[in-house]
Backbone bond lengths (Angstrom), bond angles and torsions (degrees), N, CA, C in turn:
res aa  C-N    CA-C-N  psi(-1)  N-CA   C-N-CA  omega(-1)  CA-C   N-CA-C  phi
1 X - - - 1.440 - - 1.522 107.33 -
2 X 1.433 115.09 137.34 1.162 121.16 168.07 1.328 131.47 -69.80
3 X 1.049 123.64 128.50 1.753 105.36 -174.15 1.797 104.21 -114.20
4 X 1.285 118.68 -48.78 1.137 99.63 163.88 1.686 104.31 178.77
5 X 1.673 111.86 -152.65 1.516 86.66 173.06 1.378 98.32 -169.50
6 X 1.409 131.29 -177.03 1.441 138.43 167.49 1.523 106.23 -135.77
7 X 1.439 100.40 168.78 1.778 108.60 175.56 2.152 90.87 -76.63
8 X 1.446 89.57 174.71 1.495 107.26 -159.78 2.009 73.39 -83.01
9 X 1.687 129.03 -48.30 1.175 111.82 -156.59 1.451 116.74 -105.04
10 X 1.751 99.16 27.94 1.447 116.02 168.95 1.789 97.54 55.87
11 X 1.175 123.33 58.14 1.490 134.38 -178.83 1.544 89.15 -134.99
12 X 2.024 121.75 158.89 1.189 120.29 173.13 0.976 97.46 -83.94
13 X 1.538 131.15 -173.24 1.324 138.82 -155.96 1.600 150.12 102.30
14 X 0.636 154.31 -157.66 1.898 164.66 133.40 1.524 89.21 -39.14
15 X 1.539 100.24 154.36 1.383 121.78 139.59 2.218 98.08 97.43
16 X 1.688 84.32 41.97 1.563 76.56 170.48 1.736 128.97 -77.43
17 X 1.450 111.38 169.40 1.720 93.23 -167.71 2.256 66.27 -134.99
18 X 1.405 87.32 124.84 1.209 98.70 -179.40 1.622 119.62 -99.63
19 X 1.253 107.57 153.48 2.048 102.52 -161.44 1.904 76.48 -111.51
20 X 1.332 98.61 163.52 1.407 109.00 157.77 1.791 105.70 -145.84
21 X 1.164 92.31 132.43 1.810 129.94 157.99 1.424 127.74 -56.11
22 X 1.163 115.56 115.94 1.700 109.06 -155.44 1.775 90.46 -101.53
23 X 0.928 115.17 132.67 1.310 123.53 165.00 1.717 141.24 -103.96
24 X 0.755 123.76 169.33 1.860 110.37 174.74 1.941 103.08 -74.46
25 X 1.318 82.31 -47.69 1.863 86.70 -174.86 1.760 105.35 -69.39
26 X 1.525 116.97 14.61 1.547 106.23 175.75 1.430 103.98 -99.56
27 X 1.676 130.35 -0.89 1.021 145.31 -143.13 1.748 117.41 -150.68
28 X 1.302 124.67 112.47 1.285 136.08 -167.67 1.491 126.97 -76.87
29 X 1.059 102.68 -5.32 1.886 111.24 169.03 1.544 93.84 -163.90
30 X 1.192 111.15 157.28 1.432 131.65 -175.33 1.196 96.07 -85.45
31 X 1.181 168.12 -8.18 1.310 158.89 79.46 1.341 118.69 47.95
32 X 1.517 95.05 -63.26 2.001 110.54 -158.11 2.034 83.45 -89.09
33 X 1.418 113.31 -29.02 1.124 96.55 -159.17 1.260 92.29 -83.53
34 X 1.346 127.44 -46.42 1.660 99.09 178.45 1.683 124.81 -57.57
35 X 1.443 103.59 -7.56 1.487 96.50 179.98 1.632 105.56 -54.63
36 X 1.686 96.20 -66.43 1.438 111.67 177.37 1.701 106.06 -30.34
37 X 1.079 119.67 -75.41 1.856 126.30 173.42 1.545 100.60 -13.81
38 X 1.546 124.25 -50.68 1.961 116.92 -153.82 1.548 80.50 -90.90
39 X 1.122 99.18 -68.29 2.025 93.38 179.14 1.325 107.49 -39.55
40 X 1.013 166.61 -45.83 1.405 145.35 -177.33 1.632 116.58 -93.76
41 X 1.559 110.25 2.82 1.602 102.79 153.65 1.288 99.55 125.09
42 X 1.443 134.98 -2.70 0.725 141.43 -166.79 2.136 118.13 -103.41
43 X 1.339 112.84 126.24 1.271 117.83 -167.52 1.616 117.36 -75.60
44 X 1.347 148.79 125.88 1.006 138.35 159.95 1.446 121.20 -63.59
45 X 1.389 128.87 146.03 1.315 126.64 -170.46 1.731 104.74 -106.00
46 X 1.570 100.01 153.94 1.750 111.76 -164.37 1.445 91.11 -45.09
47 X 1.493 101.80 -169.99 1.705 125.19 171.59 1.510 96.32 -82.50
48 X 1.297 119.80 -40.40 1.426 120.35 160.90 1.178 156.78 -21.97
49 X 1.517 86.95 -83.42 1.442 113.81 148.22 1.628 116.19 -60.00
50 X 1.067 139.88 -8.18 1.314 132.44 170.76 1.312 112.50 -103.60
51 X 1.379 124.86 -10.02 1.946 160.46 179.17 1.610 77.68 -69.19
52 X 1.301 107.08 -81.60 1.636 130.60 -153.31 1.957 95.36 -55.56
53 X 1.185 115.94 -58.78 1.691 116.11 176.83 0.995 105.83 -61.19
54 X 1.177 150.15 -31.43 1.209 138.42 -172.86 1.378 129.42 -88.16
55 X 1.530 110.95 -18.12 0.980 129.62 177.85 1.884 119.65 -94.49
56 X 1.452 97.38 -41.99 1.067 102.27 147.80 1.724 135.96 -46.94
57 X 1.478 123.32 -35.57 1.311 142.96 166.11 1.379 103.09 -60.44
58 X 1.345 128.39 -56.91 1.436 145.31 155.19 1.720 107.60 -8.52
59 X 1.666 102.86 -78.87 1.231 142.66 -166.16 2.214 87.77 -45.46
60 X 1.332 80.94 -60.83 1.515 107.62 -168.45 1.437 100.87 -67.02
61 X 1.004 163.82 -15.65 1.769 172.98 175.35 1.956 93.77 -79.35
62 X 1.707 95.44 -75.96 1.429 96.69 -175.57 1.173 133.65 -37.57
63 X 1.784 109.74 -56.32 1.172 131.68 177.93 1.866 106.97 -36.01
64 X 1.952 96.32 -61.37 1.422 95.39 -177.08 1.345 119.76 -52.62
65 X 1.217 123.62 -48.82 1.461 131.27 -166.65 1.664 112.42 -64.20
66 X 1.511 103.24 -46.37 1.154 100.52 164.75 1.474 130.94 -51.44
67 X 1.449 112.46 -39.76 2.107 130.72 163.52 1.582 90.40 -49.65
68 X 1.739 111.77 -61.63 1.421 98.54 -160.53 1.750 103.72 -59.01
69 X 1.089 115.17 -29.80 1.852 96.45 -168.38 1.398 116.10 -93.84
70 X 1.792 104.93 -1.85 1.389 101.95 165.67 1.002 112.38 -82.27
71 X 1.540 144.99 -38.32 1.460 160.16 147.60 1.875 99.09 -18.78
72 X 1.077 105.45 -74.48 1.521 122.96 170.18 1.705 109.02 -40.08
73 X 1.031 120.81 -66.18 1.889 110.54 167.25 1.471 128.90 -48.17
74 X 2.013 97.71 -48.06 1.700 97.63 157.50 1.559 131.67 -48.35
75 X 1.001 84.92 -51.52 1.931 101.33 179.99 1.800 93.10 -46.89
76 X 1.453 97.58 -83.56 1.826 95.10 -175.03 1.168 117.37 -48.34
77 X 1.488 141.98 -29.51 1.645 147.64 -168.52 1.827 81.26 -79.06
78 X 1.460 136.40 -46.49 1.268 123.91 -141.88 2.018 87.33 -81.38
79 X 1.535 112.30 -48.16 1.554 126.92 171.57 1.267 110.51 -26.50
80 X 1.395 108.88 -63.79 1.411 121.66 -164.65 1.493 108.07 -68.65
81 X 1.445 130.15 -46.28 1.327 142.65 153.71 1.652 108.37 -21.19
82 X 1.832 107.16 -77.93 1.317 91.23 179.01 1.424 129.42 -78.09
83 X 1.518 112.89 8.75 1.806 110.04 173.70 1.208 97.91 -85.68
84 X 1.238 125.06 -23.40 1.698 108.96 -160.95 2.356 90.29 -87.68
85 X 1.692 95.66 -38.37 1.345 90.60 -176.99 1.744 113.29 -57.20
86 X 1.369 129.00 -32.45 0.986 123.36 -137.17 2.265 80.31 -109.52
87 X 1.635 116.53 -3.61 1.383 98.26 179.26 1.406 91.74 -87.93
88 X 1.749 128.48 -47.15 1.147 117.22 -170.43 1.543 110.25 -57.40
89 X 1.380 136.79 -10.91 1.763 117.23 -174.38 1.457 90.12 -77.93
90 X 1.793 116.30 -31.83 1.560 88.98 -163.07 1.482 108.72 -99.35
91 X 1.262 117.51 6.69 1.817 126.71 145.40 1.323 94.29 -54.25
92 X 1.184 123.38 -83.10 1.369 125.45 -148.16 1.897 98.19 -55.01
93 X 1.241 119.63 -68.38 1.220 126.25 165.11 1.827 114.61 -22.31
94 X 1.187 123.93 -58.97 1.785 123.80 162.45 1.237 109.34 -37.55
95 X 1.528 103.67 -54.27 1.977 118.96 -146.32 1.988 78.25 -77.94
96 X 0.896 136.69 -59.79 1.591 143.09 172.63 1.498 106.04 -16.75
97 X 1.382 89.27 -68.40 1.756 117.17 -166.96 2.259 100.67 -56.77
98 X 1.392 102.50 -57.18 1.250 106.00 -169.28 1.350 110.34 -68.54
99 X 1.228 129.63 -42.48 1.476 145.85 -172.89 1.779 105.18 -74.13
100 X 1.843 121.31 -31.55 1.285 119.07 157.25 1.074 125.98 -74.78
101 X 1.593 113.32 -21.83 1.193 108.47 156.80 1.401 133.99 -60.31
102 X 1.203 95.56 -34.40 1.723 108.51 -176.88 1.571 102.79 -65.33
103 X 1.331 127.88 -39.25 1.016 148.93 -118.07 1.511 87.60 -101.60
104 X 1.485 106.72 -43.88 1.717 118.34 -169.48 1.252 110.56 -67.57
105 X 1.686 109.21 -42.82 1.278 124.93 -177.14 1.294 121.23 -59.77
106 X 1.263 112.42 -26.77 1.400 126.59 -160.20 1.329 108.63 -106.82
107 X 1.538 101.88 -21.52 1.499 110.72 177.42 2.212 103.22 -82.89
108 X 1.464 90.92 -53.15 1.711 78.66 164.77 1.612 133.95 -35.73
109 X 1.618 88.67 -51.64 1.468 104.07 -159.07 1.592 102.99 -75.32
110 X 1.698 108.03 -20.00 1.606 90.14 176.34 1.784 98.89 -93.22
111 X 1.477 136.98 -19.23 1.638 129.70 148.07 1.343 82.24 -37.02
112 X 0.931 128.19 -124.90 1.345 141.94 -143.43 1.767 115.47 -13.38
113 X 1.280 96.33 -53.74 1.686 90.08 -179.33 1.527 116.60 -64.88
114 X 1.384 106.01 -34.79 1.265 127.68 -176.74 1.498 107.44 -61.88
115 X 1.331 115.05 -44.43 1.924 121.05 153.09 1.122 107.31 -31.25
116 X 1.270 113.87 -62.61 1.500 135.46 -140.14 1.549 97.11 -72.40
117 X 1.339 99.42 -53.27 1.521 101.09 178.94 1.274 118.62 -66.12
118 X 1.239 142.80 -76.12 1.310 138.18 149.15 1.764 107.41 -2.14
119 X 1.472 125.13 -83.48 1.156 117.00 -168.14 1.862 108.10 -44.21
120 X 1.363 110.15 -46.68 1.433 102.42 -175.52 1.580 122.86 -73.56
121 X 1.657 109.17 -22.56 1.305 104.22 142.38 1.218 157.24 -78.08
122 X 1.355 108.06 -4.11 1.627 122.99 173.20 1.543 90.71 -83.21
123 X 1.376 122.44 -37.65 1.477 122.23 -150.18 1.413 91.82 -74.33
124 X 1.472 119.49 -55.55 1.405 141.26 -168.90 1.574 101.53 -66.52
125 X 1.241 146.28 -47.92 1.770 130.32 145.23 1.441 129.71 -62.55
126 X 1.766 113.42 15.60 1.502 96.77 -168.45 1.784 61.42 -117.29
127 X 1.155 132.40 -42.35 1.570 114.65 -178.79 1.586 122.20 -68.10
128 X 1.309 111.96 -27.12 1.992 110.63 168.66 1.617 88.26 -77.14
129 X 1.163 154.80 -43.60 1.553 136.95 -176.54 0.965 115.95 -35.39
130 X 2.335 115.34 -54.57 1.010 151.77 174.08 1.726 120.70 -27.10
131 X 1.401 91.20 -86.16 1.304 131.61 147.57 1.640 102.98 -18.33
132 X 1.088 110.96 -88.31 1.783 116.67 167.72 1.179 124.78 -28.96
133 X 1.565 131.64 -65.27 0.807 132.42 166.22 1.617 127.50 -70.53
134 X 1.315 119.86 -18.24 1.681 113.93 139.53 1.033 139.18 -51.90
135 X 1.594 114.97 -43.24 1.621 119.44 153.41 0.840 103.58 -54.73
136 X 1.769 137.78 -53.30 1.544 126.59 -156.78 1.916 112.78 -49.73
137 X 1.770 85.06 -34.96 1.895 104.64 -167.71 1.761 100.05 -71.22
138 X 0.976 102.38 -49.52 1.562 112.46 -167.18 1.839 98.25 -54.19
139 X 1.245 108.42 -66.50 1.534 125.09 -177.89 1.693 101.13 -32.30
140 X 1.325 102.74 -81.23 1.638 121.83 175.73 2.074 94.80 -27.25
141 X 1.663 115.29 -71.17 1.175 97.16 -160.87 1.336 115.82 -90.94
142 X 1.422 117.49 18.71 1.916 118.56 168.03 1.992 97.69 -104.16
143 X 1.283 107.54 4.49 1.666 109.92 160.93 1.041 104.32 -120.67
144 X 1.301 131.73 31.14 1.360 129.61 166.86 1.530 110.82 -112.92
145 X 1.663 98.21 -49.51 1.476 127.73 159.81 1.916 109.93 -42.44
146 X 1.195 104.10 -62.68 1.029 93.05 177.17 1.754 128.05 -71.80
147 X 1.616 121.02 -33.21 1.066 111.42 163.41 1.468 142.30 -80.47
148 X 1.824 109.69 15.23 1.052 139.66 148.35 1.611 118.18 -69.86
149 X 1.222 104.50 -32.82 1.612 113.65 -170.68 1.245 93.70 -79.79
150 X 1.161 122.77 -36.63 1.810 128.14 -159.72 1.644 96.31 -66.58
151 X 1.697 95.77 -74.49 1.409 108.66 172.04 1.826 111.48 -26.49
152 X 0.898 105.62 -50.77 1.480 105.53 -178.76 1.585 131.35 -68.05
153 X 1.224 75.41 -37.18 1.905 100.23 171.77 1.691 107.17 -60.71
154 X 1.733 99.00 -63.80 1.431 99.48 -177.67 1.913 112.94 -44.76
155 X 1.578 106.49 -55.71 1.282 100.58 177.14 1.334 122.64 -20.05
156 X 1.661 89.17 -68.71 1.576 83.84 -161.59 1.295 120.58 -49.26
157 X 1.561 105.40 -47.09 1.538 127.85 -170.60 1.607 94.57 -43.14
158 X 1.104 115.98 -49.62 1.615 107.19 -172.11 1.742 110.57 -90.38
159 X 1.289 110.18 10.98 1.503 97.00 170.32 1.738 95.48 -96.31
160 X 1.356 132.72 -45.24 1.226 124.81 135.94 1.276 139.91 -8.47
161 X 0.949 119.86 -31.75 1.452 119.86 -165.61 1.492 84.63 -116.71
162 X 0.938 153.40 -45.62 1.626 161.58 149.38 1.707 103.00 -22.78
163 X 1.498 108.86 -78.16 1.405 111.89 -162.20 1.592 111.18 -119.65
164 X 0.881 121.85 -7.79 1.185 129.44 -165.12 1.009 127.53 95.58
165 X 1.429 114.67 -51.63 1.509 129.42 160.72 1.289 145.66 -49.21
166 X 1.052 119.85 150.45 1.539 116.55 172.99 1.596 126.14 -95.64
């Protein structure tokens, strides 16, 4: 692979001297490419040491996945938190709703009696007032009645006692 290049007298122009980039995909088994790796200075590591990295990577895979699925339980534990929070507001919100309802009803119905009472007690002292003052009338004119009768009585008694007559 080409990677790129400059002039030999670092001027723009013609006359590039091109580098090339060794790649894995320039190379048909990892084999040839580690050859290239010792030939260019580079050390291969034991069966061990590649035991030990690899396992470590291992170590390092789990670890993450395990973060990712603890992350993953929080997330759903936090979900489940607000579904269960967000059924009880609208429980509570129903149980609100039904119980104000009750609440209205009950609040009318005791207005209402509370009307009721009042009206039948204003009604029920404006009729004993009534009542009262009909006796008061009646009283007044059966002592009127009667001291008309008297008056009358006496008359006679004394036209009697006068003439004999009536």
């Amino acid at each position: 692979m080409v990677e790129g290049g400059e002039r030999e007298d670092g001027k723009a122009g013609m006359g590039w001297i091109e580098r090339e980039k060794v790649v894995l995909s320039d190379y048909k088994t990892m084999d040839e490419m580690h050859a290239l790796m010792v030939e260019k200075g580079f050390e291969l590591k034991s069966e061990s040491e590649r035991e030990a990295i690899r396992l470590q990577r291992e170590r390092e895979r789990a670890r993450e996945e395990e973060e990712r699925l603890a992350q993953a339980a929080r997330r759903n534990e936090r979900n489940k938190k607000k579904a269960e929070e967000a059924r009880k507001k609208k429980e509570g919100e129903r149980q609100r709703e039904k119980f104000g309802a009750f609440a209205r009803e009950a609040e009318t119905r005791d207005a209402r009696i509370k009307r009721d009472e009042l009206f039948h007690g204003e009604h029920a002292m404006k009729e004993e007032r009534y009542r009262a003052r009909v006796a008061r009338r009646n009283d007044e004119m059966r002592r009127r009645m009667e001291e008309e009768m008297k008056e009358e009585e006496r008359e006679v008694m004394d036209k009697m006692k006068r003439g004999g007559e009536l």
